[in-house]
C-alpha positions as CSV (number, residue, x, y, z in Angstrom):
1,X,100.1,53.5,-193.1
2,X,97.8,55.4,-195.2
3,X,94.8,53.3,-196.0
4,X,92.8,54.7,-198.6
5,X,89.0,54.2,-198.0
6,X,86.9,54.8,-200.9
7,X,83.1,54.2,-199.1
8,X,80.3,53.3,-201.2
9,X,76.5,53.6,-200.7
10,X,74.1,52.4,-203.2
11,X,73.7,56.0,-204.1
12,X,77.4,56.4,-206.7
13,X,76.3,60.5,-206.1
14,X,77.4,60.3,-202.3
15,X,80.3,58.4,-203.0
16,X,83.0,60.0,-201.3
17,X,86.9,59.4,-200.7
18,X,88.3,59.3,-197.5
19,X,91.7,58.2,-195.5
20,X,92.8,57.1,-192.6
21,X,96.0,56.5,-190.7
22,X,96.5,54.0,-187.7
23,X,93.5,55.3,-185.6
24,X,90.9,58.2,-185.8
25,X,93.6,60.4,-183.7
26,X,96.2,60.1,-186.0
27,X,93.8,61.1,-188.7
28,X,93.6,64.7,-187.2
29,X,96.6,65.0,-185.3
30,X,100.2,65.3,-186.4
31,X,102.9,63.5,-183.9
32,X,106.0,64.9,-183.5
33,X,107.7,62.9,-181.3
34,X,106.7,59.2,-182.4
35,X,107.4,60.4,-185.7
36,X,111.2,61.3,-184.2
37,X,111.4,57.7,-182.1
38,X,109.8,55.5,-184.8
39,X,112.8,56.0,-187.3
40,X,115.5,54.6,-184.7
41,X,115.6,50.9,-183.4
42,X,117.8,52.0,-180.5
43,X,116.0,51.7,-177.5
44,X,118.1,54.2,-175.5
45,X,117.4,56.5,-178.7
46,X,113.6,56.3,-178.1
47,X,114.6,57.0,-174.3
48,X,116.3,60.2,-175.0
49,X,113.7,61.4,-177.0
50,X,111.4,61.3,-174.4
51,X,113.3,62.6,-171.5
52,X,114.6,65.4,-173.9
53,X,118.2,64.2,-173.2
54,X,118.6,63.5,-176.4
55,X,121.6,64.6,-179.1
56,X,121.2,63.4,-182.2
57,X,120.8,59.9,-184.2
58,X,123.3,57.1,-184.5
59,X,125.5,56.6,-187.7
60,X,123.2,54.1,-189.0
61,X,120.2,56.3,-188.8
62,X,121.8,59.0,-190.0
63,X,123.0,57.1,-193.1
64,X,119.5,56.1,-194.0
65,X,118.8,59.9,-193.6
66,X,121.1,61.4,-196.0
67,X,120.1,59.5,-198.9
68,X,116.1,60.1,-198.2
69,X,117.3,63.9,-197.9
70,X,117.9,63.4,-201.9
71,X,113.9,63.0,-202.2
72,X,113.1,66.0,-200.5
73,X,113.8,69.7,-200.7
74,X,114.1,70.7,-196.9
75,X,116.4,68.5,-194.9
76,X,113.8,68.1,-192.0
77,X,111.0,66.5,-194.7
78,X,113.3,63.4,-194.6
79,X,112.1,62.3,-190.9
80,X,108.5,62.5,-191.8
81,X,109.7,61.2,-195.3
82,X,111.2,58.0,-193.1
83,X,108.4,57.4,-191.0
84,X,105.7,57.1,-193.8
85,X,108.0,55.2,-195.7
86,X,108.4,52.6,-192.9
87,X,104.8,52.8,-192.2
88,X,103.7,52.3,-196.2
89,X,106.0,49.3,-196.0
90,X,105.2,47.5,-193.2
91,X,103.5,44.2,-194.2
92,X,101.1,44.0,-191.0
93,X,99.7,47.5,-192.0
94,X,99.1,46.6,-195.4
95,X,97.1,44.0,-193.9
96,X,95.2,46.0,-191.9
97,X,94.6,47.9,-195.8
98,X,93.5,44.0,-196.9
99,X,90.9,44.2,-194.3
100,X,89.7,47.5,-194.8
101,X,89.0,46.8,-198.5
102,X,87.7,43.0,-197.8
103,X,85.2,44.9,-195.7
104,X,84.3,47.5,-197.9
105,X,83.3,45.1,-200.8
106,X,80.5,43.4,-198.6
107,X,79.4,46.8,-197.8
108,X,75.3,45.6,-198.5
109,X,74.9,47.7,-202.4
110,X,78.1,48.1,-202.8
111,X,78.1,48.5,-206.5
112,X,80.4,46.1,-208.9
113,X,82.8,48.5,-210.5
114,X,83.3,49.8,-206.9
115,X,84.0,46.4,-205.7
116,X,86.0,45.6,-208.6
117,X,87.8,48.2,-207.8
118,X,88.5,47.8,-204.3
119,X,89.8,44.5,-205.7
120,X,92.7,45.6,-207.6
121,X,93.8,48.6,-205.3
122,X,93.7,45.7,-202.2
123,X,96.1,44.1,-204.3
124,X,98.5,47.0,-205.7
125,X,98.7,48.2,-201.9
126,X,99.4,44.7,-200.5
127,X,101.9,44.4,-203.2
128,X,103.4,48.1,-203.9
129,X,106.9,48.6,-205.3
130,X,109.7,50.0,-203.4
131,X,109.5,53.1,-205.8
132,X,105.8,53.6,-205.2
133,X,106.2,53.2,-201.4
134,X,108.5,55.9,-201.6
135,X,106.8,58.3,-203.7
136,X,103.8,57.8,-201.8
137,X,106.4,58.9,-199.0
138,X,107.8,61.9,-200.6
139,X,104.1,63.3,-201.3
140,X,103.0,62.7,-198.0
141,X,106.1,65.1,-196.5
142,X,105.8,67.1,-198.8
143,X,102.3,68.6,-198.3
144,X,102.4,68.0,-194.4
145,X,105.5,69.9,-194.0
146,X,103.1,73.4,-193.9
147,X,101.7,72.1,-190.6
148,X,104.5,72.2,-188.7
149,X,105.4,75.1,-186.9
150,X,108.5,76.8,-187.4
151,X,110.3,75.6,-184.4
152,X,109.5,71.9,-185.3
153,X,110.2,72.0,-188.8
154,X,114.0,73.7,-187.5
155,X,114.2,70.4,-184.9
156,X,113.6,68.1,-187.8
157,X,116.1,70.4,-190.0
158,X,118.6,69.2,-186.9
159,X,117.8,65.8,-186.5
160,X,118.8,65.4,-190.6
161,X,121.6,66.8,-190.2
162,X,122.8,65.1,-187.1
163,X,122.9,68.8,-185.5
164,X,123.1,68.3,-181.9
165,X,119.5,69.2,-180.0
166,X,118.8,71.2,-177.1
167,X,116.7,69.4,-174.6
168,X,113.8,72.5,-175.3
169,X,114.1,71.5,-178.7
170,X,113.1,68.1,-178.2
171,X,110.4,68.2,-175.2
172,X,108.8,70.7,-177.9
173,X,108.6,67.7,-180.7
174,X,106.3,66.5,-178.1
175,X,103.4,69.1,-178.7
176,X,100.9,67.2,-180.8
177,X,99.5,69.3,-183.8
178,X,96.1,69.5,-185.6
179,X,96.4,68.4,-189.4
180,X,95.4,70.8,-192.1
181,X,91.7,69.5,-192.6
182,X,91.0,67.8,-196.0
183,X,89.5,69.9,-198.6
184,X,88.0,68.5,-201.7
185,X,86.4,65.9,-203.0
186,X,89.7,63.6,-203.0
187,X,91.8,64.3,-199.8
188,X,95.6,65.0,-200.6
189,X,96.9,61.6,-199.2
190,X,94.0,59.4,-201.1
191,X,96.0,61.4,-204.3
192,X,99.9,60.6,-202.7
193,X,98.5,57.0,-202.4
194,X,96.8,56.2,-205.9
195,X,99.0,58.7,-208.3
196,X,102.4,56.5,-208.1
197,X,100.3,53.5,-208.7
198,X,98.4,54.8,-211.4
199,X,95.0,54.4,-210.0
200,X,94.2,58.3,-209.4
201,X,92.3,58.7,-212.7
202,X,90.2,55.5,-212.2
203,X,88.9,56.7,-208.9
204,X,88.0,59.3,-209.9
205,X,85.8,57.6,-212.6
206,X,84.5,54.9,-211.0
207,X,83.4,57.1,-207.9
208,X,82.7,60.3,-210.4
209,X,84.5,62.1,-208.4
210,X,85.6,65.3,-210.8
């Protein structure tokens, strides 16, 4: 999941907004390939996917598919719109978010409206609708989608669709890309996270970060 990590020093003019996903790596590095095996349950699926034998998605999966491809404008967004939306809604990483923010708020001069703060987003994350999870979901494809190259973004066009894949095709999904860097003094995904919730402004003021 994306866990939002607003850091604090006793200074409020370094304050600074930050995010992270499940580890450091996945921070700067896009994942094709998990991306591709973490929306199926079918373990022989997963196998395909790594051998490059694999075809395309069973019904079920490419059921669920269809009706994310109604959130997003390029058929292939819907995978990466999938595996953020499962990862958003999985209760043991919104726990790992619980932590994160428990932590932050002993942070030694932490400041109160910080903490305050941390307070209520730990508890909007932990309890987040199904329509923010998604449009948290939709944001986060959405301004990913440019890292891609070309031949991965036509792959994830395919695995949409149900298109059968070449075995090239898929051994390529597993070529691990560098995320665009963050730029600014919120990073895009803080902004995917706290706009559906209505907590963008807020951080913004509490952290003066305009």
């Amino acid at each position: 999941m994306v866990l939002v990590g607003c850091q604090t020093t006793s200074n409020a003019n370094q304050d600074k907004a930050a995010t992270q996903t499940k580890s450091d790596d996945n921070y700067s590095h896009h994942h094709p390939l998990h991306m591709a095996k973490s929306i199926t349950n079918i373990f022989e699926l997963k196998h395909a996917l790594t051998s490059g034998e694999f075809k395309h998605y069973d019904q079920k999966t490419l059921d669920t598919l269809a009706l994310d491809r109604k959130l997003v404008d390029i058929p292939g967004k819907a995978v990466i719109y999938r595996y953020n939306y499962q990862d958003i809604t999985d209760p043991a990483e919104r726990q790992k978010v619980a932590k994160l923010f428990d932590d932050l708020k002993s942070k030694p001069g932490a400041p109160h409206s910080h903490i305050v703060f941390f307070e209520k987003l730990k508890d909007r994350i932990l309890n987040m609708t199904p329509e923010e999870s998604s449009k948290t979901a939709t944001c986060m494809a959405d301004y990913t989608w440019k890292d891609f190259p070309d031949n991965q973004k036509e792959t994830f066009n395919k695995l949409a669709l149900g298109i059968d894949t070449t075995s090239e095709e898929i051994l390529d999904l597993a070529y691990t890309l560098v995320a665009t860097k963050p730029s600014g003094k919120i990073p895009k995904s803080v902004k995917c996270t706290l706009v559906p919730m209505g907590l963008y402004s807020e951080l913004k003021t509490r952290f003066r970060l305009y």
